[in-house]
C-alpha positions, 0 to 999 in steps of 0.5 A: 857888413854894417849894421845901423840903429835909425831909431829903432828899425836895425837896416842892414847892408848886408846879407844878415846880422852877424852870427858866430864867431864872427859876431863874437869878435864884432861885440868885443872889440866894442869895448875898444870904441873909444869916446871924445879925446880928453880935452886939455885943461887949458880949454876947458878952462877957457869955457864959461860954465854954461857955455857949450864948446865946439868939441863936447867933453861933458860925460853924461852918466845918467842917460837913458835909451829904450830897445823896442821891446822895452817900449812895448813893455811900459807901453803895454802896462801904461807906466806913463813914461812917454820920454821913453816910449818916444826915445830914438838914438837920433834924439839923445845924439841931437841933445848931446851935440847941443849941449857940449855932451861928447859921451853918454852912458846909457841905461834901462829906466825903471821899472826894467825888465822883468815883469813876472816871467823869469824867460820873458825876462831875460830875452828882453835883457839880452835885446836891451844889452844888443841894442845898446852895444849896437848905438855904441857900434853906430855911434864911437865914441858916443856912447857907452852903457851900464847893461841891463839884468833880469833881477830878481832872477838870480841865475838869469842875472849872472848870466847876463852880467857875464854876456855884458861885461865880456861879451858886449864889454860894457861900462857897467852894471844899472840894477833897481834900488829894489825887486819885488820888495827886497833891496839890494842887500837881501840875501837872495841877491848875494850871489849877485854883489859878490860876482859884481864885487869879483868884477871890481864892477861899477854899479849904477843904481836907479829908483823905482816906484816901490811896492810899499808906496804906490799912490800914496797921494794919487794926486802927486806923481811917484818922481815928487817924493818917492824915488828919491826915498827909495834911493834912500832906502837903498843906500841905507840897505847897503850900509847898515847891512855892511855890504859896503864894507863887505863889496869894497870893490864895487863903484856904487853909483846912487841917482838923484844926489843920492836921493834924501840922504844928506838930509837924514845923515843925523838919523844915520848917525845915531844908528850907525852908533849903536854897538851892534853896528862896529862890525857892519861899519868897521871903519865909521859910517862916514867912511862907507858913506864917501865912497859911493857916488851919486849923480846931478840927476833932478839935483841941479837947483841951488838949494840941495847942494851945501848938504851934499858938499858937506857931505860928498867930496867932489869927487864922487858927484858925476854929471848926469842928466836924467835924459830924456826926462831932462835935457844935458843943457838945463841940467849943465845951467843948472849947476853953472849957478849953485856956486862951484869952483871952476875946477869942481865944475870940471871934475864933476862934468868930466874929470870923475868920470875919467876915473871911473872908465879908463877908457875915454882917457886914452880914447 
């Protein structure tokens, strides 16, 4: 039986959905779904910066897609996200394939899952997790996926990351820069970064509205200044808690460029210098800083960039898109003008990725 995704109607050309254990065996062998071959160095070097080539090597790392029940989630509570409610995976291929994107992993945007009802929760993200191994099954090669958790319900997390990582063999983990109020090294959500430590897992971090700062300025969307700051605020809950030092093996994958960061990294400096600090950031502040990620979501002008190259090695910047709030191609002629080398170009819109997931090497 084949089951395909045509927007968000599952058809099935068989008798019913798979159940069982043959169900089972159909979700982990999607781990094995490989994406777009790795191209030879010689053609990449053949593409001019904006150009889009026949064969699509970009890997979108900030991508994300809405199950129905996520839809009728955001559209019940009128979140105003209209991209989301109108996302099909019919429109993410199609922007794709116009701008040279070969892989896109997928997540849950904000404000994710859970709303208040720790079941409800949870049951919608299971349906987001199903959904997304299902436009990987439809789509090889296409598509991979950071899975979706029902923080802040700690036990109904663990479960999910289970179901996900072994299970539906996903790519990673999307978790918001907070819950209710609690960021990502309160200590309710231990139990969570050691197992996403256990795992050696890749974490990706998406903003939310914060609790503390909605309609600030009523006349001034969340997205113009405050998801970039609650990316901050994340960042530095990590840090300066020494979480980063304690949950070594976790990838942290931070949006935005890592939001306000570079700007702030003298105030950072003159707090990771005080004493009481030593033990939370053993090996410096810089240290802890350059190992997270962050990716070129809503960061593809001119003017950020010379503070995160100060600050970032190249190899820790991931192409993302932020689609469907932005399109792969405005984000790629974005970055073909903030003057980077031609190999750094490459890394960032494949070569970092590669890295990360193993997978698409040998794809």
């Amino acid at each position: 039986m084949k089951t395909k995704i045509h927007d968000h109607r599952i058809e099935k050309d068989g008798p019913h959905l798979l159940t069982g254990v043959a169900r089972r065996k159909f979700l982990a062998g999607l781990g094995a779904l490989g994406a777009a071959a790795a191209l030879p160095d010689a053609f990449l070097r053949a593409q001019a910066p904006t150009a889009v080539p026949g064969r699509p090597y970009r890997i979108d790392t900030h991508h994300h897609f809405s199950a129905p029940g996520f839809i009728a989630a955001i559209s019940a509570r009128k979140t105003n996200q209209r991209p989301l409610e109108q996302w099909t995976p019919s429109k993410s291929v199609e922007d794709m394939d116009k701008s040279g994107v070969a892989t896109a992993m997928v997540s849950t945007s904000e404000p994710s899952v859970w709303f208040g009802d720790n079941e409800a929760a949870r049951k919608l993200a299971r349906e987001c997790n199903d959904y997304g191994a299902r436009l990987m099954s439809d789509h090889p090669g296409r598509f991979g996926m950071f899975s979706t958790v029902p923080l802040p319900d700690v036990d109904g997390c663990l479960r999910e990351i289970e179901y996900s990582q072994d299970t539906l063999k996903a790519d990673g983990v999307c978790l918001m820069t907070s819950y209710q109020g609690k960021y990502p090294s309160d200590p309710a959500f231990a139990p969570v970064m050691s197992e996403l430590n256990r795992r050696k897992a890749v974490v990706f971090f998406h903003p939310v509205k914060a609790e503390c700062c909605k309609d600030l300025q009523p006349d001034l969307a969340p997205g113009l200044i405050e998801l970039g700051t609650e990316t901050t605020r994340a960042i530095a809950s990590l840090l300066f808690s020494g979480a980063t030092s304690r949950y070594p093996d976790i990838r942290f994958v931070f949006s935005h460029g890592g939001g306000t960061m570079p700007y702030l990294m003298t105030r950072f400096a003159a707090l990771a210098a005080r004493p009481d600090m030593a033990q939370r950031l053993p090996n410096g502040l810089l240290h802890e800083v350059q190992k997270l990620f962050v990716d070129t979501a809503s960061f593809y002008s001119e003017y950020p960039w010379p503070a995160l190259l100060k600050l970032m090695p190249v190899s820790q910047i991931l192409f993302g898109t932020d689609f469907p709030f932005a399109s792969a191609a405005e984000v790629a002629k974005g970055l073909s003008g903030v003057g980077l080398k031609t190999g750094d170009l490459q890394a960032i819109e494949r070569g970092n990725a590669l890295e990360m997931f193993p997978r698409l090497k040998s794809a």
